[in-house]
BATI-710573 format. One record per residue (C-alpha): residue number from 1; x, y, z. Coordinates in steps of 0.02 Angstrom, whole numbers, padded with zeros to 5 digits. Layout:
BEGIN
@nr->NUM	east->X	north->Y	up->Z
...
***
This chain:
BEGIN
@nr->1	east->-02790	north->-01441	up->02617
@nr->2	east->-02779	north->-01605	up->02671
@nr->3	east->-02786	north->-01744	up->02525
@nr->4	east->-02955	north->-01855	up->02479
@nr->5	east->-02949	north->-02023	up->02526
@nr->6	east->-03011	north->-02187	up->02480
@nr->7	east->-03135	north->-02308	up->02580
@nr->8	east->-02962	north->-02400	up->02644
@nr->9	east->-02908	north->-02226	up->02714
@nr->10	east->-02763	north->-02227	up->02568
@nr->11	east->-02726	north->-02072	up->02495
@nr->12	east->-02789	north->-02056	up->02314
@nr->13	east->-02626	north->-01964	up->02276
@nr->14	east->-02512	north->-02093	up->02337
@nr->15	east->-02616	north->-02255	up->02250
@nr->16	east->-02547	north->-02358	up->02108
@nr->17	east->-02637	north->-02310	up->01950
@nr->18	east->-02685	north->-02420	up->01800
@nr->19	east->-02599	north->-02350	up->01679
@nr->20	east->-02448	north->-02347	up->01787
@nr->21	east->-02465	north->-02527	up->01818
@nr->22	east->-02500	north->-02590	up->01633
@nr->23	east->-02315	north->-02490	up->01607
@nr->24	east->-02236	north->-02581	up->01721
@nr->25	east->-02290	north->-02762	up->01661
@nr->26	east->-02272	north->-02717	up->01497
@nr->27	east->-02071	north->-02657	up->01529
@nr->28	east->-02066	north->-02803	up->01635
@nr->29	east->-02100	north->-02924	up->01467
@nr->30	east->-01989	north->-02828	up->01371
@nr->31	east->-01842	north->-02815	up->01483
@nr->32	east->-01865	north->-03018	up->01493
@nr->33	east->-01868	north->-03033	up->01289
@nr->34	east->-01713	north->-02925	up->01289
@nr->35	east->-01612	north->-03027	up->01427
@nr->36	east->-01648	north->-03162	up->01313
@nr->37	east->-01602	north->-03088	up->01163
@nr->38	east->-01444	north->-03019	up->01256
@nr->39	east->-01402	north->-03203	up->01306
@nr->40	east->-01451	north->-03273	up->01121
@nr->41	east->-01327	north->-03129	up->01065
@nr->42	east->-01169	north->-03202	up->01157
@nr->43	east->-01222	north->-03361	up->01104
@nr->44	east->-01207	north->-03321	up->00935
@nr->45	east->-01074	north->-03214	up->00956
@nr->46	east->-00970	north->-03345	up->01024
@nr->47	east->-01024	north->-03440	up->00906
@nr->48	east->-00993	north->-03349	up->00733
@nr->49	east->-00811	north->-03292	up->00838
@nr->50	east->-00759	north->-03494	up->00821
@nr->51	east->-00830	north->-03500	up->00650
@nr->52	east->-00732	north->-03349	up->00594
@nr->53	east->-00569	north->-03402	up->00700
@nr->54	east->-00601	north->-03587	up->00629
@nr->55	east->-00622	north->-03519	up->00447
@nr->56	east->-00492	north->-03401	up->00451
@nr->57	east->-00352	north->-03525	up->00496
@nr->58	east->-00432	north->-03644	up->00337
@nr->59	east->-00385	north->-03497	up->00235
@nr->60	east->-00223	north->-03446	up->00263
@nr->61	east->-00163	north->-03628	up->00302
@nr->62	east->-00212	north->-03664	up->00108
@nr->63	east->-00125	north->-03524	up->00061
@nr->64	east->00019	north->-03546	up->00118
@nr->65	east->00036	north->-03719	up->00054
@nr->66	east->00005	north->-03669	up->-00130
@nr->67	east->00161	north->-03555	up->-00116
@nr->68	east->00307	north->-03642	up->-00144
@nr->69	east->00408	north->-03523	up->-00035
@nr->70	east->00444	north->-03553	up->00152
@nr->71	east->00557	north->-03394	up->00190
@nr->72	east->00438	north->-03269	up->00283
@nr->73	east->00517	north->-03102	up->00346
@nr->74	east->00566	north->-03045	up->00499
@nr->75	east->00436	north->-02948	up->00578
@nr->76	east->00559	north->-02827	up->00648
@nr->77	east->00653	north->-02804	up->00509
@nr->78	east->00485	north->-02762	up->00400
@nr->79	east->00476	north->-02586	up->00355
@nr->80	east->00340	north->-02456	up->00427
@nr->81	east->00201	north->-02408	up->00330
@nr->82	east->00205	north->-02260	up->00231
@nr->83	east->00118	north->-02090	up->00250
@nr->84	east->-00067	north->-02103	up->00252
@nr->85	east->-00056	north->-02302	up->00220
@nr->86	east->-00126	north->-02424	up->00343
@nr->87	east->-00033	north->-02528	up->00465
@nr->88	east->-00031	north->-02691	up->00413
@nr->89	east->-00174	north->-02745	up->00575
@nr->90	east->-00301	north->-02612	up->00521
@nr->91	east->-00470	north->-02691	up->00536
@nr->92	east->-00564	north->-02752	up->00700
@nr->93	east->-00585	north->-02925	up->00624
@nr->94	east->-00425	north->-02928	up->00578
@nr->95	east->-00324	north->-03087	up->00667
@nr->96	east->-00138	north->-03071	up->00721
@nr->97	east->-00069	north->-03257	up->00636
@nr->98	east->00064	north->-03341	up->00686
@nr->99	east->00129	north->-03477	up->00549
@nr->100	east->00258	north->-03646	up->00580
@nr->101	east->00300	north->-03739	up->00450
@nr->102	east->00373	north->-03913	up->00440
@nr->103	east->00467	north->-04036	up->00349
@nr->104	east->00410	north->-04217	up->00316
@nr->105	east->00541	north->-04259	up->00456
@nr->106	east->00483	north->-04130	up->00580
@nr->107	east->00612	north->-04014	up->00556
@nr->108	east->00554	north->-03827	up->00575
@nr->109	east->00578	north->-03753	up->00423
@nr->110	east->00521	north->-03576	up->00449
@nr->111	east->00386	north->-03480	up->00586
@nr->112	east->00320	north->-03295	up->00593
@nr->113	east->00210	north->-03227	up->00715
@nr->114	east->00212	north->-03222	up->00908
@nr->115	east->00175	north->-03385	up->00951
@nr->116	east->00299	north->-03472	up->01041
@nr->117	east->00346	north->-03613	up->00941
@nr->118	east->00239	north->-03787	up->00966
@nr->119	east->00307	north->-03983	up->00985
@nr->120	east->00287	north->-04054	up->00813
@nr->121	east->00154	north->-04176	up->00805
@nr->122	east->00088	north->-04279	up->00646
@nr->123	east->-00085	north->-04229	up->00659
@nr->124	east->-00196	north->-04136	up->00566
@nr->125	east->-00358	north->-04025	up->00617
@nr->126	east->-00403	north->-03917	up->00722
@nr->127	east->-00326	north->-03912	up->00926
@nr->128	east->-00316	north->-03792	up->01063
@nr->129	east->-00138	north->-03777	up->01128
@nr->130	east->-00052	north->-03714	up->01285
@nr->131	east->00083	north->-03635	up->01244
@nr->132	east->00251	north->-03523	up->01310
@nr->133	east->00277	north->-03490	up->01486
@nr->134	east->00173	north->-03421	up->01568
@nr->135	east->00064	north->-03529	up->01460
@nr->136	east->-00056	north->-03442	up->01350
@nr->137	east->-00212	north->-03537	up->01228
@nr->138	east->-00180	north->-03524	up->01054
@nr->139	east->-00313	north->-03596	up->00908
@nr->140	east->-00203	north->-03697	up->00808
@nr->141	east->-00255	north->-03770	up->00606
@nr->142	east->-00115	north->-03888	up->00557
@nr->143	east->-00127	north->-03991	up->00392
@nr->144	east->00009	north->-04067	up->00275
@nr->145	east->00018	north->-04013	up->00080
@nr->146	east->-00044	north->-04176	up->-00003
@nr->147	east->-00005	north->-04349	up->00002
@nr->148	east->00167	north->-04336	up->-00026
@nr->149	east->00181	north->-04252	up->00147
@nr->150	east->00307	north->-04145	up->00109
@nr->151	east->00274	north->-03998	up->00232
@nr->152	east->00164	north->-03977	up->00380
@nr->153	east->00084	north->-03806	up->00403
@nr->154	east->00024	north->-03754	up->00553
@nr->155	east->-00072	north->-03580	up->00590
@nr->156	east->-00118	north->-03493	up->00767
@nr->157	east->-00225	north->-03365	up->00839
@nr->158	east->-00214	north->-03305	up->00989
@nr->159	east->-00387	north->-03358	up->01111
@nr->160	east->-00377	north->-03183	up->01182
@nr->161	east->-00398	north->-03097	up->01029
@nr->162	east->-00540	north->-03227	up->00992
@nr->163	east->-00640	north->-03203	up->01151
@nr->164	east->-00646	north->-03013	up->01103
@nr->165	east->-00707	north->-03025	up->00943
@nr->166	east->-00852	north->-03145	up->01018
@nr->167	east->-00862	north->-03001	up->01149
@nr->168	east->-00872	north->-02890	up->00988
@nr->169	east->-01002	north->-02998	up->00889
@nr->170	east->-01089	north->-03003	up->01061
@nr->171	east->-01083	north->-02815	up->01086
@nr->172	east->-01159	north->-02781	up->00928
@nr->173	east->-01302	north->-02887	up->00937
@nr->174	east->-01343	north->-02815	up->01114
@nr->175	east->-01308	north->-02633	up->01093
@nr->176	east->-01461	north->-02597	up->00986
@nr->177	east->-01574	north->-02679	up->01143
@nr->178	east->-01501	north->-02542	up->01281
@nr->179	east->-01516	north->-02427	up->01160
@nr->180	east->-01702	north->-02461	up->01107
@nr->181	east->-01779	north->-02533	up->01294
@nr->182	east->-01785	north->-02310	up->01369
@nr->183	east->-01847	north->-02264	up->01185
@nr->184	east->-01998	north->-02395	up->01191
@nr->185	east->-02021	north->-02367	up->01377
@nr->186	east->-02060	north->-02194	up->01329
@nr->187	east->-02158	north->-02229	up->01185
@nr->188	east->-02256	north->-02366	up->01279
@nr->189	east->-02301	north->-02243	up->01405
@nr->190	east->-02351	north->-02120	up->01305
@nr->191	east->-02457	north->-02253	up->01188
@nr->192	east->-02522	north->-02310	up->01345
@nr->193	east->-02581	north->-02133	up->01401
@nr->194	east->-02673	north->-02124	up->01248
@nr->195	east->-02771	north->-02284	up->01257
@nr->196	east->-02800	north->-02268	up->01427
@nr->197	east->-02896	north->-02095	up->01386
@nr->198	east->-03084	north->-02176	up->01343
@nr->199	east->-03056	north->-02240	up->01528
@nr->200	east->-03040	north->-02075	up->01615
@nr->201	east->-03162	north->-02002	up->01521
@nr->202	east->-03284	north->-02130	up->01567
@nr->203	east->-03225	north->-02110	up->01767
@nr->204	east->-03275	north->-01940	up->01738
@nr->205	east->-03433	north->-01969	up->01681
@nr->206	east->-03473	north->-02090	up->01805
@nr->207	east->-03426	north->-01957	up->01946
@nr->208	east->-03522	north->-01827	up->01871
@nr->209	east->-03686	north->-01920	up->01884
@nr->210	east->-03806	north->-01869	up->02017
@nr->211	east->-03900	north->-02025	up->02092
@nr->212	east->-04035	north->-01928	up->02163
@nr->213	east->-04090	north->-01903	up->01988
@nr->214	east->-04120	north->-02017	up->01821
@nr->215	east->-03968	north->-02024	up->01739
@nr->216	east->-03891	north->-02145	up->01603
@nr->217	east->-03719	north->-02136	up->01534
@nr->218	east->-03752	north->-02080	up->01339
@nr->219	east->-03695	north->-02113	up->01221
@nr->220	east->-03605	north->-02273	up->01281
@nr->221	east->-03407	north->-02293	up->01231
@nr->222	east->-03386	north->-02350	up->01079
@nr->223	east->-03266	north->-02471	up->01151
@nr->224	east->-03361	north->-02637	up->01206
@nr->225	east->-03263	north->-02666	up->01377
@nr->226	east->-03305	north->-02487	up->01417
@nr->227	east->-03466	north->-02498	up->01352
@nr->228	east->-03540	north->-02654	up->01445
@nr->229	east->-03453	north->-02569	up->01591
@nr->230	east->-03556	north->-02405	up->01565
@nr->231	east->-03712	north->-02522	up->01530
@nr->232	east->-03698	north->-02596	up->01727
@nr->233	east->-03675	north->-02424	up->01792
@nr->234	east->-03815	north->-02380	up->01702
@nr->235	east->-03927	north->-02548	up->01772
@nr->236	east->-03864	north->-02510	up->01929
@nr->237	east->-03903	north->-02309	up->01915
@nr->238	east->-04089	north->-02389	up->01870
@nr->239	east->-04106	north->-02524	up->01996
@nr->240	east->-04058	north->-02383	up->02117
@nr->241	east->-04191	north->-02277	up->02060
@nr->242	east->-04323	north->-02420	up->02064
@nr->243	east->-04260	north->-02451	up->02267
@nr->244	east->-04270	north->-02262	up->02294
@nr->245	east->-04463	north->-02268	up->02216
@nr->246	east->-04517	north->-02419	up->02313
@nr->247	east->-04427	north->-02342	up->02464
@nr->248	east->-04537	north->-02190	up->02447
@nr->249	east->-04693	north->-02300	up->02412
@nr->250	east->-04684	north->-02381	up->02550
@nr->251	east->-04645	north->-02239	up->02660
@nr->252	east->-04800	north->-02143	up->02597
@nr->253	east->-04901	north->-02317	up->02643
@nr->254	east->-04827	north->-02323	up->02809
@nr->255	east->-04850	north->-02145	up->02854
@nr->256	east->-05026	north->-02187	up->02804
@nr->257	east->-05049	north->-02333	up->02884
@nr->258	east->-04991	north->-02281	up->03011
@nr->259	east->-05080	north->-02141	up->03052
@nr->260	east->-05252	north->-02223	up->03093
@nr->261	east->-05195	north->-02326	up->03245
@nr->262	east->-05080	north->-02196	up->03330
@nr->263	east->-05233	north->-02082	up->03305
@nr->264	east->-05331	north->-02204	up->03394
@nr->265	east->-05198	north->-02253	up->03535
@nr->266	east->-05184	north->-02051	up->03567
@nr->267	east->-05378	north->-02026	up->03576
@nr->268	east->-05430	north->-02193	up->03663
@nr->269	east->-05278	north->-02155	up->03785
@nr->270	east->-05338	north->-01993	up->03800
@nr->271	east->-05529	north->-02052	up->03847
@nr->272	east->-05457	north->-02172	up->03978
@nr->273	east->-05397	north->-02049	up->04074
@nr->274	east->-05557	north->-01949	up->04075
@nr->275	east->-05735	north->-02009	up->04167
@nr->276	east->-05780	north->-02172	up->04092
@nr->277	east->-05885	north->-02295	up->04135
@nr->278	east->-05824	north->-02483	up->04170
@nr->279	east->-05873	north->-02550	up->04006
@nr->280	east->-05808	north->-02371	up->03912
@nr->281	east->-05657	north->-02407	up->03986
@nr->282	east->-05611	north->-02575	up->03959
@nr->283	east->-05678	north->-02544	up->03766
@nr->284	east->-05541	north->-02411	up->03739
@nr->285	east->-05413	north->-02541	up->03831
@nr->286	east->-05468	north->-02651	up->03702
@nr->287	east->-05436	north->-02549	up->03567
@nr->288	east->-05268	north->-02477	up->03613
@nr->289	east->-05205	north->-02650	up->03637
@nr->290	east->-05288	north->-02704	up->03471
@nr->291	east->-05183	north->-02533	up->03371
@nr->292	east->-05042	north->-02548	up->03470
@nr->293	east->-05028	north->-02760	up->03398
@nr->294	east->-05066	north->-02676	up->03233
@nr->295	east->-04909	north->-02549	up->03247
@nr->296	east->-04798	north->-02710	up->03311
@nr->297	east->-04834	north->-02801	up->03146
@nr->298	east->-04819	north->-02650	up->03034
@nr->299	east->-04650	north->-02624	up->03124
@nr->300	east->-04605	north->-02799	up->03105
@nr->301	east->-04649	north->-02807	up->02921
@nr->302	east->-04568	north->-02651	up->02875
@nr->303	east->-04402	north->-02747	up->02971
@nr->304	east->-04434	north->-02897	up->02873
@nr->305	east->-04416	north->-02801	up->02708
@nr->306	east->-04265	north->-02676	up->02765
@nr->307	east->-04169	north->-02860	up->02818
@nr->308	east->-04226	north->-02955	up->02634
@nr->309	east->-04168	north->-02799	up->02543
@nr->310	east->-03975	north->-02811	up->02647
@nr->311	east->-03974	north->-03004	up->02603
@nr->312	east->-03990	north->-02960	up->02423
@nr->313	east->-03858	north->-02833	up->02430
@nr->314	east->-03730	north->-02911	up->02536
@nr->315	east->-03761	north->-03120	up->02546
@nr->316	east->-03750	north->-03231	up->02430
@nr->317	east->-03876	north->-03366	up->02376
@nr->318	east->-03808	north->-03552	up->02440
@nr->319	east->-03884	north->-03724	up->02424
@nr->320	east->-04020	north->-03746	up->02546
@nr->321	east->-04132	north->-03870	up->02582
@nr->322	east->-04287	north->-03812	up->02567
@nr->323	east->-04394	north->-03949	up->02646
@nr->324	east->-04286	north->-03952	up->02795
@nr->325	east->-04326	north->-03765	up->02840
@nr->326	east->-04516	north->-03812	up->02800
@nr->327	east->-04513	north->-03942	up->02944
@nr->328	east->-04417	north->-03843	up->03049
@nr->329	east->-04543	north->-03698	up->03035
@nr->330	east->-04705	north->-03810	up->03044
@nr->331	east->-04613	north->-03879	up->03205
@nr->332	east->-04612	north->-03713	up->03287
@nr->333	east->-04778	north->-03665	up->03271
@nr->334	east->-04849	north->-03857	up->03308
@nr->335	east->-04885	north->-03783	up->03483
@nr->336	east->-04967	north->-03662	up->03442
@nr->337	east->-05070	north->-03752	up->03318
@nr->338	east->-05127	north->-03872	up->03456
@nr->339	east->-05192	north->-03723	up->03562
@nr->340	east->-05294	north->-03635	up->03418
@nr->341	east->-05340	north->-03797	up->03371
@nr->342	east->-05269	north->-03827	up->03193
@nr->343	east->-05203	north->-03958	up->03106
@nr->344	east->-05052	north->-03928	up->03022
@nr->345	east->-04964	north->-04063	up->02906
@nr->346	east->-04844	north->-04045	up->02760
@nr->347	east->-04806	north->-04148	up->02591
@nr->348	east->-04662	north->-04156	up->02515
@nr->349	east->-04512	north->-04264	up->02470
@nr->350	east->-04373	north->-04290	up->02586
@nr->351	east->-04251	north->-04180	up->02524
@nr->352	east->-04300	north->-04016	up->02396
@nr->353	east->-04112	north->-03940	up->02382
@nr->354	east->-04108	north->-03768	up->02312
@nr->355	east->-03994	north->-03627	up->02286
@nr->356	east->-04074	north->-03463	up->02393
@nr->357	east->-04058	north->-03361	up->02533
@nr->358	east->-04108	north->-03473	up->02661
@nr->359	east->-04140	north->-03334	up->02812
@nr->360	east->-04266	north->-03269	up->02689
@nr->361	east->-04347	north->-03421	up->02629
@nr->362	east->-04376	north->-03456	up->02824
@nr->363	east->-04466	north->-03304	up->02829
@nr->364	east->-04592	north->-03320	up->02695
@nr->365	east->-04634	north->-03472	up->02761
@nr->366	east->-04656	north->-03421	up->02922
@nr->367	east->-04770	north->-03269	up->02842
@nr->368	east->-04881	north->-03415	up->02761
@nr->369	east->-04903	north->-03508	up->02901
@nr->370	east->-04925	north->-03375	up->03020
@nr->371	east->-05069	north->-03298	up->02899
@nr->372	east->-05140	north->-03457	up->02911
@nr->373	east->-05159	north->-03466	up->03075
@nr->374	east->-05201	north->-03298	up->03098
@nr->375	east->-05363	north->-03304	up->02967
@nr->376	east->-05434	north->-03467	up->02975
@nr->377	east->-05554	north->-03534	up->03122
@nr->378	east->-05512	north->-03668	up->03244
@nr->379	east->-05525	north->-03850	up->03176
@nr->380	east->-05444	north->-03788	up->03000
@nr->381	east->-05290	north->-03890	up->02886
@nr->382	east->-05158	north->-03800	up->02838
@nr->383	east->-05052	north->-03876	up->02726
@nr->384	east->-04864	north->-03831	up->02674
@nr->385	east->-04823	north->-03922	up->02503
@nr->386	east->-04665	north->-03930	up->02409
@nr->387	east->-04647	north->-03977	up->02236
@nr->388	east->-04444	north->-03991	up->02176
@nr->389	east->-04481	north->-04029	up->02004
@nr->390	east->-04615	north->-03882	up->01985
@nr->391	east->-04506	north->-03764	up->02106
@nr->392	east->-04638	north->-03711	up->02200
@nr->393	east->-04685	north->-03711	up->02374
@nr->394	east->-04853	north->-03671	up->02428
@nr->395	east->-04977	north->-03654	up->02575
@nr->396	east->-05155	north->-03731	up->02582
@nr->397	east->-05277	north->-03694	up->02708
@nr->398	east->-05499	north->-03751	up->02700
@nr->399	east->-05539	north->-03606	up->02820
@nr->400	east->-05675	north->-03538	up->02715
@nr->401	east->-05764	north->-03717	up->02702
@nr->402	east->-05748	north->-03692	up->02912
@nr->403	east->-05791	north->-03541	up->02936
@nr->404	east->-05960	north->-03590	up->02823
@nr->405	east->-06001	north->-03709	up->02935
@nr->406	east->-05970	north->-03637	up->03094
@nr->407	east->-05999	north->-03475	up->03082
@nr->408	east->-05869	north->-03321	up->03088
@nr->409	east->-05713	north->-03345	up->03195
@nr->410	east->-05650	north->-03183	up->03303
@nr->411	east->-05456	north->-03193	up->03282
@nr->412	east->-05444	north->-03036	up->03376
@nr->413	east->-05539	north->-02942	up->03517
@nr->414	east->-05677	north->-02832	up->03420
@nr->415	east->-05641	north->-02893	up->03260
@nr->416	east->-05744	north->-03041	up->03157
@nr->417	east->-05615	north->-03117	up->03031
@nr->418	east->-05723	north->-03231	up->02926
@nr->419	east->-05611	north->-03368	up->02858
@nr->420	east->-05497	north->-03381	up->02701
@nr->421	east->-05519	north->-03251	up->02565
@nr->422	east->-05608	north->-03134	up->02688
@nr->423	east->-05470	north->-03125	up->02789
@nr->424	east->-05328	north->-03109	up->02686
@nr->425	east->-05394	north->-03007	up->02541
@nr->426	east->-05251	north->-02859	up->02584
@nr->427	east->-05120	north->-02985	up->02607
@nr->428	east->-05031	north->-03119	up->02717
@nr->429	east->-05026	north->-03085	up->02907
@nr->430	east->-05075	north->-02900	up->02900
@nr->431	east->-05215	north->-02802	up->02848
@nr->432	east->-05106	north->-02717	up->02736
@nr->433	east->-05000	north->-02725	up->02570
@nr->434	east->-04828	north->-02751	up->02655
@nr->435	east->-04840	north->-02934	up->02674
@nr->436	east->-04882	north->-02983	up->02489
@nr->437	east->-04744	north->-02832	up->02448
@nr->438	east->-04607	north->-02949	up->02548
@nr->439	east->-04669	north->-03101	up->02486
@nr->440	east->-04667	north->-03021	up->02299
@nr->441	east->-04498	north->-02987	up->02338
@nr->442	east->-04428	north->-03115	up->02411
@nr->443	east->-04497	north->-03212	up->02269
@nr->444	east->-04424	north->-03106	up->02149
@nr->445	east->-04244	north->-03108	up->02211
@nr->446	east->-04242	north->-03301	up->02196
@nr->447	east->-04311	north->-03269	up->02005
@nr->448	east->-04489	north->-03324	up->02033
@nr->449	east->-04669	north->-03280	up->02074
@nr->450	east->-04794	north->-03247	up->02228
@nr->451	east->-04981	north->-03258	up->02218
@nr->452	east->-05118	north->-03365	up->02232
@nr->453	east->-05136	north->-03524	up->02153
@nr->454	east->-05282	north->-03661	up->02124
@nr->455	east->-05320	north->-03769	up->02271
@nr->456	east->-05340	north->-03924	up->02272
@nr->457	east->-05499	north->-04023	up->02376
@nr->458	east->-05527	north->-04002	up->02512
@nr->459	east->-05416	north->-03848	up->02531
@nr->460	east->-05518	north->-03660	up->02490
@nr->461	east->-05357	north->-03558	up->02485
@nr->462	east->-05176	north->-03584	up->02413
@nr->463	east->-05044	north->-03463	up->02418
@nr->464	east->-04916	north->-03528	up->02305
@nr->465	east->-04687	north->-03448	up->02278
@nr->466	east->-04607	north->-03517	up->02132
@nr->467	east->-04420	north->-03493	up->02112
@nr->468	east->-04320	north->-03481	up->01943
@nr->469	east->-04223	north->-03620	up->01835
@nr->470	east->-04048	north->-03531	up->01912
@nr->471	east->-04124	north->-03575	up->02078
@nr->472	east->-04198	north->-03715	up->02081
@nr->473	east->-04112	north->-03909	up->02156
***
């Protein structure tokens, strides 16, 4: 059986996992704290090795001058040690010495050790010498007995041996580090495993939930990353419910909606093709053209509200100008304003900068005006006003006072549309819900309102969108 994979076409088996990954960093840190403690370990070791060395010469350089003796032995001729005793170099700290001693007038009075013998110098302190052939470094502690300068006593180490007890010190210090880094890696892991285990019990419980049906993620994690995590899945679980509902609404209203006029286009289409008189006939033209314009603008609507629910899934709001798009829209339909015989105008500052979906804001707009146009008799206003401090934007129109005095204007063939509120009382631009469900939702996803609003003289109707603080210029 061939393995799942991911949306990237990755196979799940083969991606990096969390847990994995929070291992890695966290041996990654470690392994860095123990290179530096590694490196602050030969530091030190080298270090305490030249404090020792340094110390250790001191000691036995004092020594010696309190004895009053300058005869050592020769090492050959010493005897061994006896059974079950120590050698005399039995410790790991333990120096090999080399001692030269000499008089005030630099005669060499005595030496012991392997050190070859150095050039008498008056000096005192501390001095790394080059000594023998080939030359070897020795760490030499020369000091006279007192004032009287009497005798010059000079002790030596040999740098090798130093260098490997700083390796030793070093060692030490370091050991304990290679030692510990594979036991914590293991126990990180496993500690890791553990906390990690609210996590995959939480992935489970997100894939068992069943989206077709009201679910919620309860209890929520007692931990609060998981739990405002759980808490989104939930919102979103909700808001998905909610878009499934409306979905469904609106299908049900379509499908009834719908129903009238292709019932009409099949039985007027029908009767055309039977015996009809002149006037019959051009009757049932009239009415299939009149459904079949009703069916464009359902169709229309319904695409209007399938394209603002992908711009709140997948854009962005941006900063818009929103009193640029209104003059761009009341410039397209200036034309056609002139032919019905309206008068469109607009007021509004120059400039009424917003953050919104801009594609969308175009389109209620357009719905306004359009519904405007649509309902109101010739020789109407219609007025698009903009209000940046009040974040609203709204559409006037005085078709009602009009239509009053003129009589009932015919917007479409067979059908009296008296002006303003008897026109629009199902919504904008159709004789149906869907257009004040789009501009209700439009509205909504830029934190606002839709509805209608007070008008102001000489205006009869208002339709008024506000938009929310997080929107607004």
């Amino acid at each position: 059986m061939r393995k799942p994979q991911g949306p990237a076409g990755v196979r799940q088996g083969y991606r990096p996992t969390l847990g994995r990954r929070l291992l890695a960093w966290g041996l990654g840190a470690l392994l860095i704290v123990w290179v530096a403690m590694v490196a602050a370990g030969f530091h030190a070791g080298w270090h305490e090795a030249d404090e020792l060395t340094d110390g250790h010469l001191a000691g036995v350089a004092a020594l010696l001058l309190a004895e009053r003796d300058n005869r050592f032995a020769d090492e050959r001729l010493m005897p061994p040690p006896p059974p079950g005793g120590a050698i005399l170099r039995a410790h790991d700290y333990q120096r090999s010495m080399s001692v030269a001693v000499w008089g005030s007038d630099g005669r060499l009075l005595s030496r012991f050790g392997s050190a070859p013998t150095p050039a008498f110098e008056p000096g005192e302190g501390y001095a790394t010498l080059e000594l023998g052939h080939p030359a070897t470094r020795w760490r030499a502690y020369a000091r006279w007995n007192g004032p009287s300068r009497e005798r010059r006593v000079m002790v030596l180490v040999s740098m090798p041996e130093h260098d490997d007890l700083a390796w030793d010190i070093a060692g030490q210090v370091a050991e304990p580090g290679l030692w510990l880094l594979p036991v914590v890696a293991v126990v990180l892991g496993w500690a890791l495993r553990r906390a990690m285990q609210p996590l995959r019990q939480l992935a489970d419980r997100v894939q068992a939930l069943d989206v077709r049906t009201v679910q919620n993620i309860d209890p929520l994690p007692r931990h609060r990353e998981l739990a405002q995590l759980a808490h989104a899945v939930n919102t979103l679980g909700q808001r998905y419910q909610a878009a499934l509902a409306n979905e469904r609404q609106l299908a049900n209203e379509l499908a009834h909606e719908l129903r009238t006029p292709l019932a009409s286009l099949a039985l007027h289409a029908a009767n055309v093709r039977g015996p009809l008189a002149d006037e019959d006939r051009t009757q049932a033209l009239d009415r299939i053209e009149r459904d079949a314009r009703r069916v464009a603008q359902m169709l229309d609507q319904l695409l209007a509200l399938a394209r603002a629910s992908r711009v709140e899934l997948e854009e962005a709001a941006v900063e818009c100008d929103l009193a640029a798009l209104g003059r761009d829209v009341l410039g397209r339909y200036a034309q056609a304003a002139l032919d019905s015989g309206h008068a469109l105008s607009m007021r509004a500052p120059d400039s009424v900068p917003m953050r919104g979906h801009p594609l969308l804001l175009e389109m209620i707009l357009r719905n306004l005006v359009e519904n405007a146009l649509a309902h109101t008799p010739a020789g109407a206003s219609i007025e698009l006003a903009l209000d940046a401090q009040g974040r609203w934007l709204q559409v006037s129109d005085d078709g009602e006072r009009v239509a009053g005095r003129d009589g009932p204007h015919v917007d479409a063939p067979g059908t009296a549309a008296p002006g303003g509120a008897a026109g629009r009382s199902s919504g904008p631009a159709l004789g149906l819900g869907l257009g004040h469900r789009l501009a209700h939702k439009i509205a909504a996803m830029h934190g606002g309102h839709f509805g209608t609003a007070n008008p102001l003289q000489p205006f009869t109707t208002t339709y008024r969108m506000t938009w929310g603080d997080g929107h607004g210029g």
